[in-house]
C-alpha angles and dihedrals in degrees: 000000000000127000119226115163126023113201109181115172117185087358113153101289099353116086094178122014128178114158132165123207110170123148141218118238095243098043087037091160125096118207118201117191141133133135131306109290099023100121100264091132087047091056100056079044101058087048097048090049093050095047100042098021130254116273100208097172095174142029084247090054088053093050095048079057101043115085115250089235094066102059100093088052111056 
């Protein structure tokens, strides 16, 4: 399976992610980076929760997960 697009809405620090990551065939590699504190760690994340589930055992897990920004809204 290939990934080719991430969404991520009121996910840990991003509020509203659409990213596309598609690849040519022959630059088939993907390179994440930034500084510390830039949401790497919440990408993968947001890809492994998408891909195996989120366990959200309590409402303060779901909070930890849930953006600041959207806590007003909910």
């Amino acid at each position: 399976m290939l990934i080719k697009r991430i969404r991520a809405k009121n996910f840990k620090t991003y509020l509203d992610l659409d990213l596309d990551i598609k690849t040519d065939p022959d630059k088939p590699i993907v390179l994440i980076g930034g500084a510390n504190g830039g949401g790497k760690t919440t990408f993968f994340d947001a890809i492994y929760g998408a891909l195996y589930g989120l366990h959200i055992n309590t409402e303060r897990q779901f909070h930890e997960l849930l953006n600041a920004g959207a806590l007003g809204k909910i």
